[in-house]
N, C-alpha and C positions, 0 to 999 in steps of 0.2 A: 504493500500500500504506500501511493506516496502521500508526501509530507502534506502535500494540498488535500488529498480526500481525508487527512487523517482530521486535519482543522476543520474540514466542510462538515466531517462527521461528527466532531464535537460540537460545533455551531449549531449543527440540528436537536443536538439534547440540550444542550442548553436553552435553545426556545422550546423546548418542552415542559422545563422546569418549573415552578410556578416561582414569581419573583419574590427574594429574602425577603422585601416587607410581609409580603403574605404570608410565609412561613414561620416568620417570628412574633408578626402581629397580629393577633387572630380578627383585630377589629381593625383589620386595613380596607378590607371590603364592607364596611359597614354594616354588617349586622350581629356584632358583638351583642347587641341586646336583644336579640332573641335568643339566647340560651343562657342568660343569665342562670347560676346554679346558685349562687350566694354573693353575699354583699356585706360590706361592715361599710363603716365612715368613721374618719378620725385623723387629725392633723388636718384640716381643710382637707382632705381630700375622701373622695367613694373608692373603694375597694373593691372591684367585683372578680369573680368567679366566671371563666368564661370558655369553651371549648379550649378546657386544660390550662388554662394560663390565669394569672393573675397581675389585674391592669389596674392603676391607679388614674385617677382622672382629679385634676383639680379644679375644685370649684371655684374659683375665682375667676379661670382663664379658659377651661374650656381643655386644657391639655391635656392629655393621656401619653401615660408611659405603661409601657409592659414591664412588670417587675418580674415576674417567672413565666420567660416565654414558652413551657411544656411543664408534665408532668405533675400539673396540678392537681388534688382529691379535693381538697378542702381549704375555705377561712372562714375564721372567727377573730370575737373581739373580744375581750376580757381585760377589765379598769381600765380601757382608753389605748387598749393597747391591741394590736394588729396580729395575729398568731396564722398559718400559712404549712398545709401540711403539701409535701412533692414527694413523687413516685422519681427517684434520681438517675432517667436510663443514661443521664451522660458518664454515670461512674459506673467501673466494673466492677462483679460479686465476684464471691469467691466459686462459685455455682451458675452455671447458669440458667437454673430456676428459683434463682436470688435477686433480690433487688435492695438497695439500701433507699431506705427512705429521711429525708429530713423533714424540722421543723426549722420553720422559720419565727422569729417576732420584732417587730418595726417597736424601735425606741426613738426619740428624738429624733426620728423622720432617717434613722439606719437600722440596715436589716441585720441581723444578727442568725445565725445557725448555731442549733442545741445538738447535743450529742444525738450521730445517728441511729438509725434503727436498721437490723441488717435481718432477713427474713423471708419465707416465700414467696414467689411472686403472686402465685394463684391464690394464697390466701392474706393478704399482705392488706395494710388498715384502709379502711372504704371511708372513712369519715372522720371528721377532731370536736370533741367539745369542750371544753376547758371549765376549770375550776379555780376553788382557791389553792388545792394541793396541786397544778397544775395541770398538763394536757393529759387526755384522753381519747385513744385511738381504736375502734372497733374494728374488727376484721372478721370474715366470715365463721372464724375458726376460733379467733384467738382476741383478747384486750392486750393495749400495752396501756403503761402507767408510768408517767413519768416525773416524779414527785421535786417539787420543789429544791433547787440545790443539787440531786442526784444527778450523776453521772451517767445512771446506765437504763435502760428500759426495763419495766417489769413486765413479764409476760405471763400473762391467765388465761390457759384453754376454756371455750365456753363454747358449748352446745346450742348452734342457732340452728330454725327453720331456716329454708333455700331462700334466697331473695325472690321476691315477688316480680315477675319479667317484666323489663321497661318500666317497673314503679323508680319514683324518688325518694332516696331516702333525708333525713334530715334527725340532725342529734341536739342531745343537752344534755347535763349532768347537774345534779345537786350541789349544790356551794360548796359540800366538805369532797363531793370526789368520791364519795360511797356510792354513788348508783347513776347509772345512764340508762337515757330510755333513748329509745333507736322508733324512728317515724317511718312508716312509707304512705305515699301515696300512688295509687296505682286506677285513680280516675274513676269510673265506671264500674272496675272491676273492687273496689272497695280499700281499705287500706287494714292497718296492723301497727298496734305499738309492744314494743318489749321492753320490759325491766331486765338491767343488768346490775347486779350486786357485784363491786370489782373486785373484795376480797376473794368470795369462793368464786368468780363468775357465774354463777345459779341463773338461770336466764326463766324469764316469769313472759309469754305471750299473749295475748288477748287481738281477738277481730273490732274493729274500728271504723269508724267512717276514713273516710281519706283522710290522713294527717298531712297540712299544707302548710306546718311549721311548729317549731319547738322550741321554747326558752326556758331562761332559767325563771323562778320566781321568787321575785326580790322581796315579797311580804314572807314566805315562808322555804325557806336557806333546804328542808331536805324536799323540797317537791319541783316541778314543771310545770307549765302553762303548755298547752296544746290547742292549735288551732285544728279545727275541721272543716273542710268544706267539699261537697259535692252537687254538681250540678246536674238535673236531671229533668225528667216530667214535673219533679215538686222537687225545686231547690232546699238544702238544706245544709247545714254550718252553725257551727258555737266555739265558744274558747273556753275551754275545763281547766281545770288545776288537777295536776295527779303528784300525786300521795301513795307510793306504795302502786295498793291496788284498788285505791279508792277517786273515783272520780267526783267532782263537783264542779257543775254551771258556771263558770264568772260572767257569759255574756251570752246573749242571745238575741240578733238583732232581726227582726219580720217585716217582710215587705209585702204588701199583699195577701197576709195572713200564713206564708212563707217564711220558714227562717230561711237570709240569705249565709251563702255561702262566705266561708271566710277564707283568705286566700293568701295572710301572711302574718308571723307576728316577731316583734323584738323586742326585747326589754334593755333599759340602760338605769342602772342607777336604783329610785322606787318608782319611774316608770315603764309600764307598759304598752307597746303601741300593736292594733289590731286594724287589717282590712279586710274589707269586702271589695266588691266588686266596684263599689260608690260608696262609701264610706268608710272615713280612717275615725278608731275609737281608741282614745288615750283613758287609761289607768291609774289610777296615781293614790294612796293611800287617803286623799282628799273623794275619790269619787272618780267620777265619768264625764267623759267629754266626748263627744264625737263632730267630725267636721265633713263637708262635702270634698269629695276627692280634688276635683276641677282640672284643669288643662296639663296635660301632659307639654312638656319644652325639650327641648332637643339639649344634654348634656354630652359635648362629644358625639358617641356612638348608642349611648342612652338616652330613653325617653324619659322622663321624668317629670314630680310633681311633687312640691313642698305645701299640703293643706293646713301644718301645722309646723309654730314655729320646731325643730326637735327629732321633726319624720322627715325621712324623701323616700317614696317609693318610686321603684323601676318597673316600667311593665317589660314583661317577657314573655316568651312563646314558650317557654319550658310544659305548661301545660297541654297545651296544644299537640302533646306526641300521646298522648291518650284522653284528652277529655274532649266536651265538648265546651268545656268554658271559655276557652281561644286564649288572646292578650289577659295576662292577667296582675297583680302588683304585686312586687317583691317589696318587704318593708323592711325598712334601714334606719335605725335610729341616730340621730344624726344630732347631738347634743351640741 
């Protein structure tokens, strides 16, 4: 082959390739915001979750940077602070049905990496929720536990059901880091929450409406807030508090003699913030407030809407791969 077919030859894959910005921005083609998976705020800036990467966008200017352009599972927020779990394929395992995973946490607007976690790939952690004893990582198979100061991961075999196909799942843990409940929602086809005790990992299952979000709850240190929402013939959704294996109502909003569906929730601080479809409802040890959604605005690659001062919710298509509720709000507590 000569030297000129060899050039012509690479010439032709290289316009195959798709261009680096595409490949390392996943919001270069614009539709970062339909796959929104998760979102935090904090430093002036939104954090989201997005076809594996993690993009920060400031709000003042409109910018976006990609802070982990692959390998992203998860973020969360815990006291103001940024936390970021990656699946690491740019470093080698000692196996190769190994993968080492890190965490990340944004302090004073710098990233920081915790000691790795080195582990199966196939069964390797699907989600982070964090506490006050620090992060908390589920995996199909296994918890790790990563205690405040420590060094090294703990790992606790736990006996889960199979994941629910094409559901989403979404976590939180009790303030001390004793127990995680693990959400799926899976649209139509109904949803499921589990209790996990992290000492023995004992896993406790129950059937659910769709769970379309999970927090911590700041009035009561060993329970959860859980939104629900299903949209159907007769829409339906509430936000509970769970306790163990006790549930209770904190809200319940009807339209039409309908309870609507609820579609996102966050808490920061002692509040709590919940949406529907058209209304965002604030919490707060004082009572209840609720506000009308109103116009979503273009942030970046996000759509978005501030109805209260403390929220922004994203709307995303995330639902849209099993429901029929389409566009729906991601809620971000935005203090």
């Amino acid at each position: 082959m000569t030297a000129r077919r060899l050039l012509a030859g690479l010439a032709a894959i290289l316009l195959m390739l798709p261009p680096l910005a595409h490949a390392n921005d996943p919001g270069a083609d614009g539709l970062i915001g339909r796959d929104v998976r998760a979102g935090v705020a904090a430093g002036g800036k939104v954090w989201v979750s997005s076809f594996g990467a993690l993009v920060a966008i400031e709000e003042a200017t409109n910018v976006r940077k990609v802070e982990i352009p692959n390998g992203l599972i998860d973020v969360a927020k815990w006291k103001g602070e940024v936390w970021a779990l990656r699946r690491r394929a740019d470093l080698p395992a000692p196996r190769p049905d190994q993968s080492r995973y890190s965490i990340y946490v944004v302090k004073a607007g710098r990233m920081f990496e915790l000691p790795p976690l080195l582990t199966g790939t196939a069964d390797g952690p699907q989600g982070l929720a964090m506490s006050a004893s620090g992060p908390r990582l589920v995996g199909r198979t296994h918890l790790w536990t990563l205690d405040r100061n420590a060094s090294r991961w703990r790992e606790t075999r736990v006996t889960r059901p199979a994941d629910p196909a094409g559901a989403v799942m979404s976590l939180a843990a009790s303030a001390d880091g004793q127990t995680i409940y693990v959400g799926w929602n899976a649209g139509r086809d109904g949803g499921r929450l589990e209790r996990i005790a992290t000492g023995p990992g004992s896993v406790t299952v129950r059937t659910t409406l769709p769970v379309t979000g999970l927090a911590p709850d700041p009035q009561h240190s060993a329970c959860v807030l859980a939104a629900y929402g299903l949209t159907q013939a007769t829409s339906s959704g509430k936000v509970v508090r769970v306790c163990g294996d006790a549930e209770t109502v904190v809200l319940e909003h009807k339209t039409a003699g309908a309870a609507e569906p609820f579609y996102g929730i966050a808490a920061d601080g002692d509040t709590v913030w919940a949406a529907t479809g058209s209304t965002l409802f604030r919490l707060t040890p004082k009572g209840q407030d609720q506000f009308p959604i109103g116009d979503y605005v273009w942030l970046s690659d996000l759509k978005v809407t501030r109805p209260a001062p403390g929220a922004l919710l994203v709307l995303t298509d995330l639902n849209r791969h099993f429901s029929a509720a389409g566009s729906t709000p991601l809620v971000i507590a935005n203090p």
